[in-house]
C-alpha positions in Angstrom: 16.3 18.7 -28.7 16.5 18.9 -24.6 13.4 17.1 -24.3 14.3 14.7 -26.8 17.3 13.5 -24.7 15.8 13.0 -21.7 12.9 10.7 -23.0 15.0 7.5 -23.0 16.1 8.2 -19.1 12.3 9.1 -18.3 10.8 6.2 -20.0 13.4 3.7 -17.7 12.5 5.7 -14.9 9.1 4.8 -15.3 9.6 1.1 -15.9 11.7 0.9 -13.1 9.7 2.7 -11.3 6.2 0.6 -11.9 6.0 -2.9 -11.7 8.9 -3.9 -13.6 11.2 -6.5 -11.7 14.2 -5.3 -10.2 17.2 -4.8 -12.4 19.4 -8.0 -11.8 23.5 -7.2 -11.2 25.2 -7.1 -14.3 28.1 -9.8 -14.7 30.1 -6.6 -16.0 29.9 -3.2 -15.4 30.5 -1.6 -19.7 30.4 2.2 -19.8 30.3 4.2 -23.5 33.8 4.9 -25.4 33.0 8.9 -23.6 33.5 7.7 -20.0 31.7 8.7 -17.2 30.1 12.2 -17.8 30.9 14.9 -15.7 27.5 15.3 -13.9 27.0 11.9 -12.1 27.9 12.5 -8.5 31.3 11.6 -7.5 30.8 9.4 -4.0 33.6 11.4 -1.6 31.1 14.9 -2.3 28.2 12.8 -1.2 28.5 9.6 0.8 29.0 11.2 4.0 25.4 12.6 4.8 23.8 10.3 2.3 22.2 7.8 5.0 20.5 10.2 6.7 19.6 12.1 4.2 17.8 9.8 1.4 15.2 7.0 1.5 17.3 4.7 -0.7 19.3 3.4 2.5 18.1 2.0 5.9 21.9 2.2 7.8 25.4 1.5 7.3 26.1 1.6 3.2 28.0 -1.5 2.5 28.4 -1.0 -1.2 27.9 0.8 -4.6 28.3 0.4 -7.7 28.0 3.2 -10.9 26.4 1.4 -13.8 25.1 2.4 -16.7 21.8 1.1 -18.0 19.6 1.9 -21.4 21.7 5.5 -21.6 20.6 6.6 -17.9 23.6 6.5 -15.5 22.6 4.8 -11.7 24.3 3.9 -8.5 23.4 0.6 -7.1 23.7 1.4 -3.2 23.6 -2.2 -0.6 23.0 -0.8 2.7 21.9 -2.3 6.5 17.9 -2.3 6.9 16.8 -2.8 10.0 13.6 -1.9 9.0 10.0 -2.7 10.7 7.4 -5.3 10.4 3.7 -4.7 9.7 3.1 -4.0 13.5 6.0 -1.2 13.5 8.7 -3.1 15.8 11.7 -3.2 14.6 12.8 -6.2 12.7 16.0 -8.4 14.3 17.2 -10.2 11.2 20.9 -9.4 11.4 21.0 -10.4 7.2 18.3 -7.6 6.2 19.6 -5.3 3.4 18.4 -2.9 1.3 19.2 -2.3 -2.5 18.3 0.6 -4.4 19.4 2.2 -7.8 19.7 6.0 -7.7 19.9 8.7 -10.5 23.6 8.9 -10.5 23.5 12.9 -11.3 20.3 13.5 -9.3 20.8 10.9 -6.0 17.3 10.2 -6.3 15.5 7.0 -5.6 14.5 5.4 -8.4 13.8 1.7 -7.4 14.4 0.0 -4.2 13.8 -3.9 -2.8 15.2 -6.1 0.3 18.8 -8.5 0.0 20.1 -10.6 2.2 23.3 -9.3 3.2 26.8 -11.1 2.8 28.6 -12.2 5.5 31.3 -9.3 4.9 27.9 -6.3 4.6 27.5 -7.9 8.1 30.7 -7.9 9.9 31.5 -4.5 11.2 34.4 -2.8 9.8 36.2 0.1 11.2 36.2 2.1 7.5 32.8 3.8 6.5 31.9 3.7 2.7 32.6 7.5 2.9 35.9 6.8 4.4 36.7 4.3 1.7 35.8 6.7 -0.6 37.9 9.4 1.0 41.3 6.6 0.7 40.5 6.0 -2.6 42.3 9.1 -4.2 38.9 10.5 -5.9 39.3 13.8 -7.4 38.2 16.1 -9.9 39.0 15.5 -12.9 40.0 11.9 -12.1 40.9 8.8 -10.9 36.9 8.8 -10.6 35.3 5.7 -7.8 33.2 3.3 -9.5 32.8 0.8 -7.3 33.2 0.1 -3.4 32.6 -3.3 -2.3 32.9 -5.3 1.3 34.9 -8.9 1.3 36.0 -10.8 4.0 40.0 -10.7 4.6 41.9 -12.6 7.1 38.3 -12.9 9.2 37.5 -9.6 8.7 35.9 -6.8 6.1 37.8 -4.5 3.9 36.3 -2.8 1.0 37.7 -3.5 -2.5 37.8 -0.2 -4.3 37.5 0.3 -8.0 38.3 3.9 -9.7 38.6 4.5 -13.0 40.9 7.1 -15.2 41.7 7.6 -18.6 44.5 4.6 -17.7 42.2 2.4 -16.9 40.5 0.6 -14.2 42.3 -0.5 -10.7 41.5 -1.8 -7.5 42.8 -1.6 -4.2 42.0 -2.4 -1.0 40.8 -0.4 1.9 41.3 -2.0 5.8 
């Protein structure tokens, strides 16, 4: 019955995986009637070592969102990517990003592609995505972050942040 349950996660894995196109944004985030289950990875545990640590970012994470797609939980990660060109020097477009969906219980990389970066993922900001996370009042068993994203404010970025409870959804922002 296990195996049965992880086929529909392992068969999106796969397309994702191969030559199927990216996943576009959803216009709305919709998760089941059961919420969010206990084993995705809640952001303030990880966030903090996560861009050295993984392949699915190339610098400074400048948004996430938890979405839920064909029964398989993800996190859609927008990161800085300074990347390299095809003679290894580094590449000096300032609007270079990186997008990648991770397993939301695992953190693995999944699928991965180069964005160009908003003018808010661009402007420095003195609050980390961890940091952000950390403000947001995460904690176990909830309010639980679902979303941190970078907007311009009064000519400079702060990160909207979206967590969710049994109450509901609500934002705030982060400066």
């Amino acid at each position: 019955m296990a195996v049965a349950a992880l086929l529909p996660a392992a068969a999106l894995l796969a397309a994702l995986a191969g030559c199927a196109p990216f996943p576009a944004l959803p216009d709305e985030v919709a998760y089941p009637a059961g919420g969010v289950p206990s084993d995705v990875a809640w952001p303030s545990d990880w966030l903090e070592g996560f861009t050295s640590e993984s392949d699915a970012v190339g610098g400074e994470i400048v948004g996430m969102r938890l979405e839920y797609v064909d029964d398989v939980w993800f996190w859609r990660i927008r990161s800085h990517d300074p990347g390299r060109d095809v003679f290894d020097e580094a590449v000096t477009e300032p609007d270079r990003g990186r997008e990648a969906l991770v397993d939301a219980a695992t953190l693995e990389l999944v699928v991965q592609r180069h964005v160009t970066l908003t003018e808010a993922e661009m402007a420095e900001s003195g609050v980390s995505a961890y940091d952000a996370a950390q403000r947001s009042g995460e904690e176990w068993p909830a309010p639980r972050l679902i979303e941190l994203e970078r907007r311009m404010a009064d000519g400079h970025a702060v990160w909207d942040v979206t967590v969710s409870d049994e109450g509901g959804i609500t934002m705030l922002t982060v400066e």
